[in-house]
Structures are given as C-alpha cells and as structure tokens.
DRENRO-669850 format. One line per 2 residues: number of its first residue (from 0); their letters; for each residue x, y, z of N, C-alpha, C. Coordinates in Angstrom, 2 decimals. Each point is the difference from the previous one (the first is absolute). Last residue first. Layout:
<rs>
NUM	A	X Y Z X Y Z X Y Z  ...
</rs>
This chain:
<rs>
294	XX	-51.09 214.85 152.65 1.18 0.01 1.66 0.61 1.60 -0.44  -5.38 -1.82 -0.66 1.21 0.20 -1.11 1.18 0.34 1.34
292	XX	-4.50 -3.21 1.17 0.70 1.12 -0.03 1.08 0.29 -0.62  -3.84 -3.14 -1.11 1.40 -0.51 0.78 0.11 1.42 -0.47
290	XX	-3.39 -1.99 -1.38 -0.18 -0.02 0.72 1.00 0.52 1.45  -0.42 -1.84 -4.93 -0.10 1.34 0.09 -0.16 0.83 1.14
288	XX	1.52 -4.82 -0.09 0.86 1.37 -0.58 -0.67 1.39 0.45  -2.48 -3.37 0.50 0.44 -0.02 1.28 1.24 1.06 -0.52
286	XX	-2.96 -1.44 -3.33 -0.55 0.70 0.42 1.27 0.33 1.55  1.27 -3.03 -3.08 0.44 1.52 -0.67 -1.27 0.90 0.72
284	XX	0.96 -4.30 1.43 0.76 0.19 -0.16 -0.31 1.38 -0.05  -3.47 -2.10 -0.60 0.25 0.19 1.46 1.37 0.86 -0.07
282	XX	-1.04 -2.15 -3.78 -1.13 1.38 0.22 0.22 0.69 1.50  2.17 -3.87 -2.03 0.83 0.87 -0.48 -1.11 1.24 0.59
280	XX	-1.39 -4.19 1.37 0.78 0.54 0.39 0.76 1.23 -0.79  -3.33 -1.75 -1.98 -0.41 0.33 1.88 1.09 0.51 -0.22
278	XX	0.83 -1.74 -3.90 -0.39 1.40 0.41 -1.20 -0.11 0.87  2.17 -4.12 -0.09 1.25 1.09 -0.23 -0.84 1.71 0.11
276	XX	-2.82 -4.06 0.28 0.80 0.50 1.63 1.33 1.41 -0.30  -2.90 -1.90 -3.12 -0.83 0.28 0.23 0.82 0.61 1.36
274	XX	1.96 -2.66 -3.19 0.20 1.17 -0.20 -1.05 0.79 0.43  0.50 -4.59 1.24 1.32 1.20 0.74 -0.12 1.72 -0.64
272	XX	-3.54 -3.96 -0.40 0.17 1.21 1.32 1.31 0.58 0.12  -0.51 -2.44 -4.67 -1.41 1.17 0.79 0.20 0.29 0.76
270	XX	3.73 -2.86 -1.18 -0.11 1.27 -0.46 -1.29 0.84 0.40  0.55 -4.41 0.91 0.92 0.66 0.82 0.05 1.50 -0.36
268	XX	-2.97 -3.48 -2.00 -0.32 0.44 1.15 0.94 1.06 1.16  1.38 -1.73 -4.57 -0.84 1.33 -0.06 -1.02 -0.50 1.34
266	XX	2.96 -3.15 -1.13 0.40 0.89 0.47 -0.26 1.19 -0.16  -2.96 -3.18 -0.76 0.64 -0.88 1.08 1.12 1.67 0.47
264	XX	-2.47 -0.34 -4.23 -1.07 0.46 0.93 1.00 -0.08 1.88  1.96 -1.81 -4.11 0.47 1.54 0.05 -0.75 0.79 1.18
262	XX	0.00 -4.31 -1.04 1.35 -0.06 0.45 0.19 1.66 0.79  -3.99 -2.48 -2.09 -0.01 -0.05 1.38 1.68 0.70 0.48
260	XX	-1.04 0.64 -4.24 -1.12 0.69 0.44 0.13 -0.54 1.61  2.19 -2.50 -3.09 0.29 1.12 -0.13 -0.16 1.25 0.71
258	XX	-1.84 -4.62 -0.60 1.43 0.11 0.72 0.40 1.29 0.26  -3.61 -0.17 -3.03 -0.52 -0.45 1.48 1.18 0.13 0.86
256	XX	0.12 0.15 -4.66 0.08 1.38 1.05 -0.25 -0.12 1.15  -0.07 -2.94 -4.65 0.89 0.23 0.76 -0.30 1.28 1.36
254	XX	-3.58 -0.90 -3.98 0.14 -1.09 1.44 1.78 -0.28 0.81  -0.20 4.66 -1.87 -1.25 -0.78 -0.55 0.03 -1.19 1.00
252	XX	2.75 4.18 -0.52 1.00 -1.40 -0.57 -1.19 -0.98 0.17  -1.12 5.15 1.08 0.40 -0.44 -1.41 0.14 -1.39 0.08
250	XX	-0.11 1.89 4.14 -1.09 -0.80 -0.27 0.08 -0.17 -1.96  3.96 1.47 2.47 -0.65 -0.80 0.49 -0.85 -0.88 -0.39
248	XX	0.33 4.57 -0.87 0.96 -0.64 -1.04 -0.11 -1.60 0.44  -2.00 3.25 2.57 -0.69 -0.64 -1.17 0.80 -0.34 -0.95
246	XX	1.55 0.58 4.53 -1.02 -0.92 -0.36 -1.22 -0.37 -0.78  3.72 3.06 0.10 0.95 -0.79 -0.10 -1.57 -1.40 0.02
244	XX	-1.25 4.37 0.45 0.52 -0.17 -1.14 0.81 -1.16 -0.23  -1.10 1.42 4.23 -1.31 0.32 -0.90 0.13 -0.58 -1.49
242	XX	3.48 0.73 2.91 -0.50 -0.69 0.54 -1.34 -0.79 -1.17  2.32 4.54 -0.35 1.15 -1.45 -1.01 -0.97 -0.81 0.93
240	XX	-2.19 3.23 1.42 0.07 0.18 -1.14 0.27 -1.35 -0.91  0.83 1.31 4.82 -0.98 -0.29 -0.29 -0.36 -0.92 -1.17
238	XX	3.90 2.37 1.24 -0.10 -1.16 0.27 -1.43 -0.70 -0.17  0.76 4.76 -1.30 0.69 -1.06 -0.57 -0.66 -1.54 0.31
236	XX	-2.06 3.43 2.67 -0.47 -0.22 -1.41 0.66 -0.72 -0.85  1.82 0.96 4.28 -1.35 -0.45 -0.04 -0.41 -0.76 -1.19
234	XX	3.64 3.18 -0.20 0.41 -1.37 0.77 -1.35 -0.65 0.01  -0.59 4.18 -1.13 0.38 -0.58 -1.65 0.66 -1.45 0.73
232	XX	-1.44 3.41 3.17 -1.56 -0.74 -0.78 0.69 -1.15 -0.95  2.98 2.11 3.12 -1.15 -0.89 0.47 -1.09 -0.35 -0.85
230	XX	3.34 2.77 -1.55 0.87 -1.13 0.38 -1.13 -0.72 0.70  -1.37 4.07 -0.74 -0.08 -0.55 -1.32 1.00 -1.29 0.13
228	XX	-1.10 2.83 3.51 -0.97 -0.28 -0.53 0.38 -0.63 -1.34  3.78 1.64 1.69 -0.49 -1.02 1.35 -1.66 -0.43 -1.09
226	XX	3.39 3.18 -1.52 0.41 -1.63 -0.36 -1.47 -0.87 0.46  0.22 5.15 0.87 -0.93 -0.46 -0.92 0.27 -1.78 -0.17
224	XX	2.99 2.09 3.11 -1.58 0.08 0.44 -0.80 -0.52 -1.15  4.36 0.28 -0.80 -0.43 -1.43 0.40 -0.82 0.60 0.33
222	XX	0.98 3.38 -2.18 0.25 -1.16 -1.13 -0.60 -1.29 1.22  0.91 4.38 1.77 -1.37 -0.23 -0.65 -0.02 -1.38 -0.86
220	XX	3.90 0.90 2.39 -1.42 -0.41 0.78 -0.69 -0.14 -0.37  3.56 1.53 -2.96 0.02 -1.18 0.99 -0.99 -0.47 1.00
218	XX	-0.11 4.12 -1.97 0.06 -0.87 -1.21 0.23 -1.44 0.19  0.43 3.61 2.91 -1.35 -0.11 0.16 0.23 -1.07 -1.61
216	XX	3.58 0.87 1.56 -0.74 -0.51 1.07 -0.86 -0.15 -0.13  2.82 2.45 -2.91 -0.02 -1.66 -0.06 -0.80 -0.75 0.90
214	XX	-0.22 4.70 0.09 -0.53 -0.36 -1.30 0.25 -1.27 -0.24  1.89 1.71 3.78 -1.68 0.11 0.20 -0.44 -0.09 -1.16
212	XX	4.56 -0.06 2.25 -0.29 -0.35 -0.99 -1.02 -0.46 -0.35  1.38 2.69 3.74 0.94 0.43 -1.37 -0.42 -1.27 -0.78
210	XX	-1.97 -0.59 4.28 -0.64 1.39 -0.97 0.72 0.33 -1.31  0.65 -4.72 1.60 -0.14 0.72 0.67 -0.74 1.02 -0.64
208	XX	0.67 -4.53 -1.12 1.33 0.54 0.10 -0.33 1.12 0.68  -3.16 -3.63 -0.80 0.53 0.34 1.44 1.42 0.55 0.13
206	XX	-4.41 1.54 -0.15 0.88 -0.87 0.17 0.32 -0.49 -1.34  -2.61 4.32 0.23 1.82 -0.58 0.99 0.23 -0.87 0.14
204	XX	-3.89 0.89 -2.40 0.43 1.06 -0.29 1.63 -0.50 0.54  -4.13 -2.46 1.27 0.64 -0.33 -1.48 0.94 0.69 -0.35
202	XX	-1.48 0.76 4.85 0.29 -1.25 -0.78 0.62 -0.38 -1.03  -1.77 3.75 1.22 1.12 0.29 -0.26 0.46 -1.18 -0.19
200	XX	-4.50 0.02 -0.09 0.72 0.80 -1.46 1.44 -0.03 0.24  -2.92 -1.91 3.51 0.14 -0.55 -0.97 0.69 0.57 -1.44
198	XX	-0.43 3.02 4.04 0.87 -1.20 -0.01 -0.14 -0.92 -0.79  -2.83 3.90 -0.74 1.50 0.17 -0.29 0.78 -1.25 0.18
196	XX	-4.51 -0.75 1.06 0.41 0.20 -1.59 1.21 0.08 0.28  -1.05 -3.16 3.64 -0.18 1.86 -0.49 0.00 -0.03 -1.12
194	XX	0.80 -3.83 2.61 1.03 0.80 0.11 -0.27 0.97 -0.41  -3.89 -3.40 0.64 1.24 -0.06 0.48 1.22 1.31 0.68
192	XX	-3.45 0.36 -3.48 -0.56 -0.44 1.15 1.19 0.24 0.93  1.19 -0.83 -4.01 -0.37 1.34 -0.34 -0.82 0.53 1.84
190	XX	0.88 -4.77 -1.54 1.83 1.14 -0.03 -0.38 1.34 0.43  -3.67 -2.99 -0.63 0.41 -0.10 1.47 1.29 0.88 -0.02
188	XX	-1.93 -0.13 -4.18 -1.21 0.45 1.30 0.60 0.09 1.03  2.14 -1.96 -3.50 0.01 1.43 -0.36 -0.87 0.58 1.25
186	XX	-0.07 -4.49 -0.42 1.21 0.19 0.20 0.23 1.57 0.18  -4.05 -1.93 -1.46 -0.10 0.04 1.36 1.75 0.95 0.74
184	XX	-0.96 -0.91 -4.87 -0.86 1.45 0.68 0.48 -0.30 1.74  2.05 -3.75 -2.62 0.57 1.19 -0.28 -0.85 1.59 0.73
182	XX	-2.26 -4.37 -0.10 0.70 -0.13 1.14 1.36 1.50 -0.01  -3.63 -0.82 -3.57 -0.42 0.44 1.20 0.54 0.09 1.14
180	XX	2.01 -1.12 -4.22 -0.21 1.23 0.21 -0.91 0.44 0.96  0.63 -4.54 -0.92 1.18 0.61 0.63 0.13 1.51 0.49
178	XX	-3.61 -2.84 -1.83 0.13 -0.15 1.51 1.67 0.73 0.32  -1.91 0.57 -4.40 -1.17 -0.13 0.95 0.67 1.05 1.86
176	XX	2.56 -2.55 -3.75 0.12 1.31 -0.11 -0.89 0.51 1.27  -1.06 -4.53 -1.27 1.40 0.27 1.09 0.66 1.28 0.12
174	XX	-3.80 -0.80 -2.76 -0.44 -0.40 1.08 1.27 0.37 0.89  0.53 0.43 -4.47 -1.00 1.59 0.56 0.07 -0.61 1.09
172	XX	2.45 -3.01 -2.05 0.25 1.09 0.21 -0.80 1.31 0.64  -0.71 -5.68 -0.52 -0.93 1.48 -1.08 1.36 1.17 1.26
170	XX	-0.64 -4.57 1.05 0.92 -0.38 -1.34 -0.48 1.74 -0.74  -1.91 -1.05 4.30 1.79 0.51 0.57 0.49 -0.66 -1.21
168	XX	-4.37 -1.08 0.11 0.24 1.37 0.18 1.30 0.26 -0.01  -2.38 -4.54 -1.87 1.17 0.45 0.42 0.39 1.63 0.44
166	XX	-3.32 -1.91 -2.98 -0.56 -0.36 0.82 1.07 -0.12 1.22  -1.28 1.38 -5.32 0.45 -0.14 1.10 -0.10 -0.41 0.76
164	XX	-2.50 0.44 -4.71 -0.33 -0.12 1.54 1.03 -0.43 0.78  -2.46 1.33 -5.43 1.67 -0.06 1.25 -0.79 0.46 1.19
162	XX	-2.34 -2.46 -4.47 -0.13 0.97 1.00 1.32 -0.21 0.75  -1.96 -2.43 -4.04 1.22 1.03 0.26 0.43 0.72 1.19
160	XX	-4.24 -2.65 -1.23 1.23 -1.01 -0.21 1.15 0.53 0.48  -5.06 1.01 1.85 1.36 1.18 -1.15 1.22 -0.85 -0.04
158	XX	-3.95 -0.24 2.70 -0.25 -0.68 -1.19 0.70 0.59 -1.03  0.02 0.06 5.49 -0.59 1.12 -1.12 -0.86 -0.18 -2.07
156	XX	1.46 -3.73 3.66 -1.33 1.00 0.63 0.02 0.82 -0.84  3.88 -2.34 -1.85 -1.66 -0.93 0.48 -0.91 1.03 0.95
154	XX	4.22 1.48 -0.22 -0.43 0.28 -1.34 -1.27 -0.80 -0.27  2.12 0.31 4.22 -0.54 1.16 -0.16 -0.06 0.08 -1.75
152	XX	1.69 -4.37 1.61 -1.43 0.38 0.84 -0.49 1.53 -0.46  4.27 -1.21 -1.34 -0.96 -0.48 -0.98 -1.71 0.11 0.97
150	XX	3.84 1.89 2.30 -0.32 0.73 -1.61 -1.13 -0.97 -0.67  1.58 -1.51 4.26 -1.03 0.89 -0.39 0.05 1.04 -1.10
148	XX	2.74 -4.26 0.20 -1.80 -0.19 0.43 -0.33 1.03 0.32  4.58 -0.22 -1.81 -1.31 -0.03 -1.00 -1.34 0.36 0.45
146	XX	4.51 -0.78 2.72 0.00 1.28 -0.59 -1.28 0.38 -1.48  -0.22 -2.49 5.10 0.58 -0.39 -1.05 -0.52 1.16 -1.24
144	XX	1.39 1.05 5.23 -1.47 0.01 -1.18 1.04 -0.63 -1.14  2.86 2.03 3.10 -0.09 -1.33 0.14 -1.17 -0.66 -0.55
142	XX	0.76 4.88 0.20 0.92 -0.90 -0.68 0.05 -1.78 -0.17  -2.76 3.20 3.36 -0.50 -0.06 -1.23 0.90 -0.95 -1.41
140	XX	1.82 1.61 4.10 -0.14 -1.30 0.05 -1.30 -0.05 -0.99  1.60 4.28 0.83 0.98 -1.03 -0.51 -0.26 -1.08 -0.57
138	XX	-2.92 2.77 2.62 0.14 0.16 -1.20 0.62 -0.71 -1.29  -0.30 -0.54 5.02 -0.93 -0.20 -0.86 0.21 0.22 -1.64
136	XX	3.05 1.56 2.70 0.41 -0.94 -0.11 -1.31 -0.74 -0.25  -0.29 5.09 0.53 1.13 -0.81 -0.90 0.04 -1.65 -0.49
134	XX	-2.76 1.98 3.41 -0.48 0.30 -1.02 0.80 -0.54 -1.53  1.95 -0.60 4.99 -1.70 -0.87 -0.02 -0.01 0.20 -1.68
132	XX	3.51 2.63 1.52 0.50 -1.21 0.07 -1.74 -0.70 -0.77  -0.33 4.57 0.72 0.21 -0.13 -1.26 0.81 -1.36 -0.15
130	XX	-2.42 0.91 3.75 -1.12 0.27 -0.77 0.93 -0.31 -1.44  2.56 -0.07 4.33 -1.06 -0.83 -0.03 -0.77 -0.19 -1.62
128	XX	2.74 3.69 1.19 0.90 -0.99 -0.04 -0.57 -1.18 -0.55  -2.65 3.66 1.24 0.67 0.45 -0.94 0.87 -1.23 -0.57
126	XX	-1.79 0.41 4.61 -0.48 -0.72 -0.61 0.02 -0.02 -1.92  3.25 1.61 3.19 -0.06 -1.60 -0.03 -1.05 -0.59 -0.71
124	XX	0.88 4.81 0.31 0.72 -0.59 -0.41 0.16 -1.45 -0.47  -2.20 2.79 3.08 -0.91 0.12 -1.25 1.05 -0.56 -1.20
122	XX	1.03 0.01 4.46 -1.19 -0.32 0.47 -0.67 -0.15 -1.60  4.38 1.53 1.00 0.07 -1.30 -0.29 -1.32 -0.54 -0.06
120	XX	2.16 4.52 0.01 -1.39 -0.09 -0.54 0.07 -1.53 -0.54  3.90 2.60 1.84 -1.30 -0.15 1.29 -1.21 -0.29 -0.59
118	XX	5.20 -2.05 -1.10 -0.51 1.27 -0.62 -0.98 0.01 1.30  2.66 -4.01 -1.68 0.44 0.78 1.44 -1.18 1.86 0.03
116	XX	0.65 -5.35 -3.05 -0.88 1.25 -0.03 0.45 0.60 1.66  1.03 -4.56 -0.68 0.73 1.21 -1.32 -0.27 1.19 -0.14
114	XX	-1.79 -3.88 3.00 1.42 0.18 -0.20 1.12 0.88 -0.82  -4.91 0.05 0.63 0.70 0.02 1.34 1.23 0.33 -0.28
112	XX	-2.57 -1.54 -3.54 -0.43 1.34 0.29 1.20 0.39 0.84  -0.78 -4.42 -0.67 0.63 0.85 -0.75 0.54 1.27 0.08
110	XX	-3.42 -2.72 2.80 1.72 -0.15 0.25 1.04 1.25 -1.05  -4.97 -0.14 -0.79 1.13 1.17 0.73 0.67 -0.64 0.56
108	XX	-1.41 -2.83 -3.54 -0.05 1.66 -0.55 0.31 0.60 1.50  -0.78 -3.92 1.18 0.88 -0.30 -1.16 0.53 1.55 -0.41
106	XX	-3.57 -1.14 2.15 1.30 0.50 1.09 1.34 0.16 -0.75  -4.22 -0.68 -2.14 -0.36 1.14 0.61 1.83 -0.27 0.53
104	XX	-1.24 -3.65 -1.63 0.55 0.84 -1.19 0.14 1.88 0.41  -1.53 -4.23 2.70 1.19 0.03 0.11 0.31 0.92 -1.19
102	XX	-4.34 0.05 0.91 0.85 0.21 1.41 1.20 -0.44 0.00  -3.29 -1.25 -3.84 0.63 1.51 0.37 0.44 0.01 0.86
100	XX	0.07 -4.23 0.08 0.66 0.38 -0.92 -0.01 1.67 -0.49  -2.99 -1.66 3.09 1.68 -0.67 0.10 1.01 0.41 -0.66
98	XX	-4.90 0.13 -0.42 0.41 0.94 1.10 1.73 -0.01 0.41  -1.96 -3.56 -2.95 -0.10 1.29 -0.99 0.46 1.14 0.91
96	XX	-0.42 -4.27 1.74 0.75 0.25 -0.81 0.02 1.67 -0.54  -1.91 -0.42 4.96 0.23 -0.88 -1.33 0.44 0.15 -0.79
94	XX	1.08 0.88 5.40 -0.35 0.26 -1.38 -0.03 -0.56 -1.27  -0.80 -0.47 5.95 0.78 -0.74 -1.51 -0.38 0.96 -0.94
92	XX	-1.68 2.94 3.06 0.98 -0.89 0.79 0.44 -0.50 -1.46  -2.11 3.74 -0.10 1.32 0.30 1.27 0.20 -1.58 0.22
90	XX	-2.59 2.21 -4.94 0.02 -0.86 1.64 1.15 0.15 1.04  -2.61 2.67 -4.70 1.33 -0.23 0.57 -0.59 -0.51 1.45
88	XX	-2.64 1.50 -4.20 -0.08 -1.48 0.87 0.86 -0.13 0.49  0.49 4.23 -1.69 -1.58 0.17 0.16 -0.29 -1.41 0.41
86	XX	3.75 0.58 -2.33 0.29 1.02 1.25 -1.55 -0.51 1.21  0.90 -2.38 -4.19 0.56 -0.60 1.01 -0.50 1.00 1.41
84	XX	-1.52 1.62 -4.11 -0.96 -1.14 0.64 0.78 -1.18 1.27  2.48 3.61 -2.75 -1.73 0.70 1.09 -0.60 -1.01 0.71
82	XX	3.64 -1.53 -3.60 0.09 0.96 1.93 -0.53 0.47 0.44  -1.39 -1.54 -3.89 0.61 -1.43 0.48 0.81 0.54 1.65
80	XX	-2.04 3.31 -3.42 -0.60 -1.11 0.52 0.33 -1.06 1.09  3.12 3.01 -2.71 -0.63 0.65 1.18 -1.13 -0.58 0.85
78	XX	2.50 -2.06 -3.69 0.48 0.02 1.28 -0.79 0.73 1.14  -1.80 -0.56 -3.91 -0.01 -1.17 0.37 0.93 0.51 1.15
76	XX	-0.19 3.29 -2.64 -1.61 0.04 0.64 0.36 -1.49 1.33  3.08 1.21 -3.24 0.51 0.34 1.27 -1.30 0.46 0.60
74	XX	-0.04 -2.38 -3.57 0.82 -0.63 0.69 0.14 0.30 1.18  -2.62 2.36 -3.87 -0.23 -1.53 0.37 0.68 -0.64 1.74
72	XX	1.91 4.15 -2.60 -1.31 0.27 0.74 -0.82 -1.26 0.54  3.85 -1.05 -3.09 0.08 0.52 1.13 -0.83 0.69 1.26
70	XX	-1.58 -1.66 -4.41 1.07 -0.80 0.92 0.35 0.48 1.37  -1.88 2.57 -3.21 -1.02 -0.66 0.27 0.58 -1.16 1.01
68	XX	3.15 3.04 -2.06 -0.93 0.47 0.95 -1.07 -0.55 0.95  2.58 -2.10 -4.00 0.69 0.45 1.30 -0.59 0.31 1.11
66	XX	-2.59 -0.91 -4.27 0.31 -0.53 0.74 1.06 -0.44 0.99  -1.43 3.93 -2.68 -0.50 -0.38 0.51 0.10 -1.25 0.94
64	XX	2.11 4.23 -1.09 0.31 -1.68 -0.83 -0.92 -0.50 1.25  -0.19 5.08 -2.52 0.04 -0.67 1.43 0.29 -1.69 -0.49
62	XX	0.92 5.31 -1.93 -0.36 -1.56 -0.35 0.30 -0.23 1.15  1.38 4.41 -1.34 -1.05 -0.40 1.14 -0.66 -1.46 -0.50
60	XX	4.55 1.23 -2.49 -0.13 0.39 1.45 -1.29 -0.53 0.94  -0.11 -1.66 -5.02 1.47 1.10 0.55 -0.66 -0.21 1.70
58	XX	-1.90 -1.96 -4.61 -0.65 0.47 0.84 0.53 0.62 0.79  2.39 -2.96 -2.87 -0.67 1.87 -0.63 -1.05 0.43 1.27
56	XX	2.31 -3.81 0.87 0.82 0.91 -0.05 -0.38 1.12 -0.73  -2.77 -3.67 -0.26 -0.26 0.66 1.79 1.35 0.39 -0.20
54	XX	-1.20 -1.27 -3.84 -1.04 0.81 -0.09 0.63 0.21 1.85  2.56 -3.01 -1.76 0.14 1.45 -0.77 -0.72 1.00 0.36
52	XX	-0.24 -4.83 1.54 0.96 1.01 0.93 0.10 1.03 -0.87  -4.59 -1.79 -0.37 1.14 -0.32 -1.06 0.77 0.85 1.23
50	XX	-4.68 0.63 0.41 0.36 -1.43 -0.72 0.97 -0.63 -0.37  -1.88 3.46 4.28 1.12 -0.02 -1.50 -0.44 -1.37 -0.20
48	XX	-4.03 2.72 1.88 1.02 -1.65 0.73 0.82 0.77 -1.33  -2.28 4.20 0.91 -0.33 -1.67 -0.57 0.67 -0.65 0.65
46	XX	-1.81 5.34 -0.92 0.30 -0.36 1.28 -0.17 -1.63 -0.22  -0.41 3.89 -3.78 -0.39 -1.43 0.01 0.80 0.13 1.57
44	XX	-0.88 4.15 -4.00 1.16 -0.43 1.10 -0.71 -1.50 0.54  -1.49 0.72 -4.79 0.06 0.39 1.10 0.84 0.02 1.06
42	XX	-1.09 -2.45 -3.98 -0.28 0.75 -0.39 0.04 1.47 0.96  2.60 -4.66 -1.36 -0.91 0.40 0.92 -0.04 1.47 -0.26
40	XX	1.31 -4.38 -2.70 1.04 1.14 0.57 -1.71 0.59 0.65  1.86 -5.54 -1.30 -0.66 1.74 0.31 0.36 0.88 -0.11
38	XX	2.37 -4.28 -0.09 -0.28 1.02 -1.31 -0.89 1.03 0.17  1.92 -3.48 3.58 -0.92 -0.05 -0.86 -0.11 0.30 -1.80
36	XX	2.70 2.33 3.72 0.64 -1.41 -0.50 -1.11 -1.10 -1.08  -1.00 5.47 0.08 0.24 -0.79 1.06 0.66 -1.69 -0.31
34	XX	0.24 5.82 -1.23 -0.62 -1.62 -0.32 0.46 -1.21 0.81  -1.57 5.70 0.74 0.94 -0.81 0.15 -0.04 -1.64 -0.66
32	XX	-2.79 4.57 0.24 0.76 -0.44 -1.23 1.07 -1.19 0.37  -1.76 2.55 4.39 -0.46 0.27 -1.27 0.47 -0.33 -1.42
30	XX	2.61 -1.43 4.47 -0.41 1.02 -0.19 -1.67 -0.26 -1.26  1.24 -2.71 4.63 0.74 -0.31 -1.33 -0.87 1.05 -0.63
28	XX	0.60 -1.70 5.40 -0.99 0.73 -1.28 1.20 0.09 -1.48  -0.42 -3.81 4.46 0.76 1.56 -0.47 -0.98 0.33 -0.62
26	XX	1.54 -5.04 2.72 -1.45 0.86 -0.47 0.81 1.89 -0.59  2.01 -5.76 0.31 0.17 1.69 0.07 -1.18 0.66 -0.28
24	XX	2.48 -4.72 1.77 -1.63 0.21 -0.45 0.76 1.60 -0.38  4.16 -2.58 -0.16 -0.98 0.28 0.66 -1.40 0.73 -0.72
22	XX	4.66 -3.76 -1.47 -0.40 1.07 0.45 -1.61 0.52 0.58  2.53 -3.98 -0.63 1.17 1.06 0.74 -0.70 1.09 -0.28
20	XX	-1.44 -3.68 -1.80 -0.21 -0.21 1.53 0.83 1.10 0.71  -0.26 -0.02 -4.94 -1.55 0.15 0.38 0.04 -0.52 1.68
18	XX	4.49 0.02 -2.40 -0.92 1.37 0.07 -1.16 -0.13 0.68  1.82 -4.28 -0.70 0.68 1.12 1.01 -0.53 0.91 0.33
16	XX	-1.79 -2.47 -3.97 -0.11 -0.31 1.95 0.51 0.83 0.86  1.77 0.48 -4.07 -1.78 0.66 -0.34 -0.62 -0.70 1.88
14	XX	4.50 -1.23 -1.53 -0.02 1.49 0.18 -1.34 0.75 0.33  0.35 -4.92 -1.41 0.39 0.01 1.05 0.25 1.85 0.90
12	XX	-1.53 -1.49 -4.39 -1.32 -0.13 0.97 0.80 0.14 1.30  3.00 0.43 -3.49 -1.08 1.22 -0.21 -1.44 -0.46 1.03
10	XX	3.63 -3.02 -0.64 0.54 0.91 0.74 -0.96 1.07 0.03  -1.22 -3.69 -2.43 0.10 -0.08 1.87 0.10 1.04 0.81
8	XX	0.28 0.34 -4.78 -1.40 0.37 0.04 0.13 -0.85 1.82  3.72 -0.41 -2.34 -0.28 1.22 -0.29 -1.34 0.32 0.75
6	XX	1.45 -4.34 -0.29 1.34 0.64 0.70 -1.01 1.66 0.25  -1.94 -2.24 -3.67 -0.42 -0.61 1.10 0.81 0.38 1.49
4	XX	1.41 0.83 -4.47 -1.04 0.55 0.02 -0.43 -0.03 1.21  3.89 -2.40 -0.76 0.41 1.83 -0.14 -1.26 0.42 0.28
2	XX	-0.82 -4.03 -1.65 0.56 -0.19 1.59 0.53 0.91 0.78  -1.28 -0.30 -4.46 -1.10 -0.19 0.79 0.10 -0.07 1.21
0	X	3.68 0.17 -3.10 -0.71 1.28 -0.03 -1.20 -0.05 0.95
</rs>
C-alpha cells in the first residue's frame, strides 16, 4: 500500500512540474467577486499575474503572457543591435568574426530570396526574409537553456516559489500565430497590389474548375489561403513544443539525464534552424505566389 502511495504522489509531482514549466506568466484582469487560487476573492475588477492556469483561462482574450512577449521583444532588440553595430563598424578589408557571420546570414537570406522569389518587391522582400530567419532562430535556440535555470532564477529575484516563467517563445502559440498572421496580411497586400481586387477575387472565384463551379472554387481556395497562416504557425509551434517538453521529461529522470539531455540537445541543434529556415522559406514561397499573375 505504501508503495501504491509513494508511485502516487511521484506521479502527482511529476504532472505538477510539467504544468508549472509549460505554462506562462499571465497578466489580465479578473472580474469583481472572483476567488482566487489562494481563497481570496477580490473585491473589485483587479488587472494581476494569474496564480493558477485556471485563473489565466478566466482571464480570456486580452491577457498578455508576459513572458513570451518579454522574450521575444528581448531578442529581436539583440538582433537589431548586433546589426546596427556591425552595419555602423563594417570594414572593406579582413572581416571579423562577428562581421562574418552577419555577412554570411545576410546573403544567406537573399541567395534565398533570389532563387525563389521572381516578383518586383525583392528589395523589401529579402530583408523580410532576413528579420524573420535571424528573429525566429534566436528564439528557438532559447530551447537549448537548461530547462530549470531560468525559472528558478526568476523565482529567486522575484521571491515567488511559484512563479511561471517560460522562456521558449515559439513554445506559446500567440507568438507563432504572431508571425504567421503577419506574413498572411502581407500575402493579402501584395495579391491585392499585385493583381487588383477583382483579380485577386477571381482568383479564388475560378480556379481552378472555372466560372460554372464558383461555389466549389471559392471553397477550395479559400480553405488553403486560410491553411497557409495556420500550417506555419501550428508547424513552428508543434515542433517547438514536443522539443520543449521532451526536455523536461528528460530532466524528470534526476542524476540520469545528463546522457539524455546531450543526446537530445545534439539533435535539437538540427531542429532550431531548420524550423527557422522552413518558414523563411515557406514565406517567400507564398509571398512570390501572391505575386504571380492569374493565367
């Protein structure tokens, strides 16, 4: 029976970990009379941290997670840094490391560009290409942080044993939603640009059985136009995710994990830039589409 007990109460710390690294800071408001995981109940509408994934699914829609945002805004400060300051010390003769390595990630992004993108707005394209390869794959590589040291660092400065702290952007949905549905507006911009309203409408309308079957057509187009933003965020965000998760299951098995952790860190270097390169490229892809005259 003690051993049923003990079985019991692993598995219940082992679920209670999970949760508390899987999920995010949440700031919101929580209504008037609401009780709180605590036992409070507040006497007022309240703008708070959730204490509990209950309290940040009652908070609904305008909740911000905090530490996604904070992440990500973080990062892509660091990139923008880290290329100003090349742009701004750029040499014409040997280049040093750091000048090197942007100068091969720049060509990197419009080789790309080049080869796939046929459209006339390659000029604003490439650096589009650039900004979400760089931003992304920072992000990623957040994954490779051993999955404790900054949660427990952000519960030592704050002094909140409990506190959720993320630290993986591309493991939060809003973030990769983010970036897809911004590359979806652009898509809609240039179709519309491009070929016209009407011609982007007949687009969806005729192909590609024709005018006689303009209720399947548009049911068929519209279905992959919308695929596209939500096949780029939820690919992102998957792989991310099981990543994320596989190396805290990982870190569960205690003084076993070390092996573990190098096996997985080893082929999760392959996974950060590819899925950093897959949507580049899928972005190029479906911008150079929109780009493309209806026949």
């Amino acid at each position: 029976m003690s051993e049923q007990t003990h079985a019991a109460e692993e598995t219940l710390t082992s679920t209670a970990y999970l949760k508390h690294h899987l999920q995010n800071m949440v700031f919101g408001k929580l209504p008037a009379g609401y009780e709180r995981h605590d036992g409070s109940v507040l006497e007022q509408d309240a703008w708070t941290m959730a204490h509990s994934p209950e309290e940040a699914v009652d908070m609904g829609f305008w909740s911000l997670n905090v530490d996604s945002m904070g992440w990500s805004i973080g990062l892509a400060l660091i990139f923008v840094m880290v290329f100003r300051k090349v742009a701004k010390s750029m040499t014409l003769g040997v280049p040093g490391g750091l000048q090197n390595v942007v100068e091969i990630l720049v060509e990197f992004a419009d080789t790309s560009v080049r080869e796939t993108f046929h459209g006339r707005s390659h000029p604003a394209v490439a650096p589009l290409a650039l900004t979400i390869f760089c931003w992304i794959l920072l992000m990623n590589t957040m994954d490779l942080v051993p999955v404790d040291l900054l949660p427990l660092l952000a519960q030592k400065l704050s002094g909140d044993p409990h506190l959720y702290f993320k630290v993986v952007p591309t493991t939060d949905p809003n973030i990769t939603f983010g970036f897809s549905i911004s590359v979806f507006l652009l898509i809609i911009y240039y179709s519309i640009r491009i070929k016209g309203l009407g011609g982007f409408i007949g687009e969806l309308a005729l192909h590609p059985f024709g005018k006689w079957m303009l209720p399947a057509n548009l049911i068929l187009e519209g279905i992959t136009l919308l695929a596209r933003p939500v096949s780029l965020a939820l690919r992102l965000f998957g792989n991310l995710y099981a990543g994320e998760l596989l190396f805290l299951l990982v870190a569960m098995l205690g003084y076993f994990q070390l092996p573990g952790h190098f096996v997985w860190a080893v082929f999760h270097l392959l996974v950060i830039p590819l899925q950093a390169y897959i949507f580049m490229m899928l972005t190029i892809i479906y911008l150079g589409m929109a780009h493309e005259s209806s026949h």
